[in-house]
C-alpha positions in Angstrom: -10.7 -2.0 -10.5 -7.4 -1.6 -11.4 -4.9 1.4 -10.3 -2.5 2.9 -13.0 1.0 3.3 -11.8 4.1 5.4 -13.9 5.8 3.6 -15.9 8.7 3.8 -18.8 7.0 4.3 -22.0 6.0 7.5 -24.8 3.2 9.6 -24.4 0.2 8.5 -25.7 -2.0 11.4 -25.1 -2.1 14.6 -22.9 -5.7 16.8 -21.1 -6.0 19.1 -19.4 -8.8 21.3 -17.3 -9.8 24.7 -15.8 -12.7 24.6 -13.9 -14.2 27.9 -11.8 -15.4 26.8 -8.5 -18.2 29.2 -8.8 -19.7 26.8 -11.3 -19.6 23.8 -9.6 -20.6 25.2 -6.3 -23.4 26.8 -7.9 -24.6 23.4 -9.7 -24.2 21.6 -6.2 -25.9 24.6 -4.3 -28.8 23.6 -7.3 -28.9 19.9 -6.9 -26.8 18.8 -3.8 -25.3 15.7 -3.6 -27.0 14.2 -6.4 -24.6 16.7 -8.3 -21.6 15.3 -6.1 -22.9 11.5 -6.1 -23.2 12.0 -10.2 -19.5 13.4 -10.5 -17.3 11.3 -7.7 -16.9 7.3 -7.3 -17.2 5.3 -4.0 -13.3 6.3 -2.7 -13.7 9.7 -3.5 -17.4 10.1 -1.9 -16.0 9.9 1.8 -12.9 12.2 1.1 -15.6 14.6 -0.2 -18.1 14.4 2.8 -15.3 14.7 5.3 -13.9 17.6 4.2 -17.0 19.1 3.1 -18.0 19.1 7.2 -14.6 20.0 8.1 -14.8 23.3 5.7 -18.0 23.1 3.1 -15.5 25.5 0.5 -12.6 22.8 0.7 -15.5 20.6 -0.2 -16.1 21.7 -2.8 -12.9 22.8 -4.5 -12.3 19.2 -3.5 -15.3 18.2 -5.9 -14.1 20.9 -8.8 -10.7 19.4 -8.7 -12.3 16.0 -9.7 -14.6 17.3 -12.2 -11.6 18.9 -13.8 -9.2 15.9 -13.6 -11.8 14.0 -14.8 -12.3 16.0 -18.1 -8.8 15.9 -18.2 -8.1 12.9 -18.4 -10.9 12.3 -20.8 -8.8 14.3 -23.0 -6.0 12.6 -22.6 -7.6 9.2 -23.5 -9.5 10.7 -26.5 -13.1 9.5 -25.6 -14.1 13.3 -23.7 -17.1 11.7 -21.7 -18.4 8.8 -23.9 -18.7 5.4 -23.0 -16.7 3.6 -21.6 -15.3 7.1 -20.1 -17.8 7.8 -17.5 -17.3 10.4 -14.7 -17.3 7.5 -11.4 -15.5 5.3 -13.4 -12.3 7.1 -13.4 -11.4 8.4 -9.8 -8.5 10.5 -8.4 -6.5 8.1 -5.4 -4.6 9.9 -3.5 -1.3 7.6 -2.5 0.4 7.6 1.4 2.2 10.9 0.5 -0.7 12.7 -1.1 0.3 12.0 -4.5 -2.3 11.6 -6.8 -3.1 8.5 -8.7 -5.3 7.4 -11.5 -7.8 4.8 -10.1 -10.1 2.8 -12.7 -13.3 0.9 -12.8 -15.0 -1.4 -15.2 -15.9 -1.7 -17.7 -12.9 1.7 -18.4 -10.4 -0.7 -16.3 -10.6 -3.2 -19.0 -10.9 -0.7 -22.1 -8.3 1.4 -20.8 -5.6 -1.7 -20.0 -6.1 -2.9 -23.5 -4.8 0.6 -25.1 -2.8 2.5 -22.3 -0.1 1.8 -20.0 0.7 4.2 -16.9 -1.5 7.3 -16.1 -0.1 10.4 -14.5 -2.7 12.9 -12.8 -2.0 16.2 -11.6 -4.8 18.5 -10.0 -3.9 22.1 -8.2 -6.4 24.6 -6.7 -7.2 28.4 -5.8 -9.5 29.6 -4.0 -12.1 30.8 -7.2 -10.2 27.9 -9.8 -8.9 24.5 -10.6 -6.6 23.1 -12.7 -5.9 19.2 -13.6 -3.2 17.8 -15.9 -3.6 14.4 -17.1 -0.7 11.9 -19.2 -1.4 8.4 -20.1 1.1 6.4 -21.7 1.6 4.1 -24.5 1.3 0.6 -23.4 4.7 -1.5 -23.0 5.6 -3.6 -25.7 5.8 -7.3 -24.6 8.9 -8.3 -22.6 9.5 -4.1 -21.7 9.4 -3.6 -17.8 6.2 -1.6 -16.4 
């Protein structure tokens, strides 16, 4: 796993998202967690059932805002949701100050660090929508500063 941090270099590629939370909390009313297990990866799982108890609606706009920075992000990268894109393999971290970060796992760690340099996340909700905003980088030339 690796986590992608900012960086200095020129945009590689951009995504973005708009997901209805009506949709998603209709497919998890149909299939439950399965739904939630299929979309979110380990660190995101325990955000989600927390604040799923807390308030089952800011559960799941909490899942729609990962399904759509997920998609995002996909964009941005150019794969949409091929392999080695995958929706647990790319998870939404969120740092001490809430900020969001892009958090990667194999075998999209590796693929990813071979192409890209920093990712930048963005996700934003309403009651009845989402929105993410995804921006990876190019990758530093040797010797440039991450």
């Amino acid at each position: 796993m690796i986590t992608v941090q900012p960086g200095g270099a020129s945009i590689a590629g951009i995504g973005t998202d708009i997901a209805r939370v009506d949709r998603i909390a209709a497919a998890y009313a149909r299939h439950g967690d399965r739904f939630a297990l299929r979309i979110l990866g380990e660190r995101e799982w325990p955000v989600f059932l927390r604040r799923k108890a807390r308030d089952p609606q800011r559960g799941i706009r909490y899942l729609a805002t990962r399904f759509a920075a997920k998609e995002a992000f996909s964009k941005a990268i150019g794969l949409g949701m091929h392999s080695p894109m995958s929706w647990r393999r790319m998870e939404v971290v969120n740092a001490p100050g809430g900020k969001p970060l892009v958090a990667l796992n194999e075998p999209l760690a590796g693929w990813y660090a071979e192409r890209y340099g920093a990712a930048h996340i963005s996700v934003s909700d309403e009651k009845d929508m989402v929105t993410a905003f995804a921006v990876v980088e190019t990758k530093p030339a040797c010797g440039q500063q991450e």
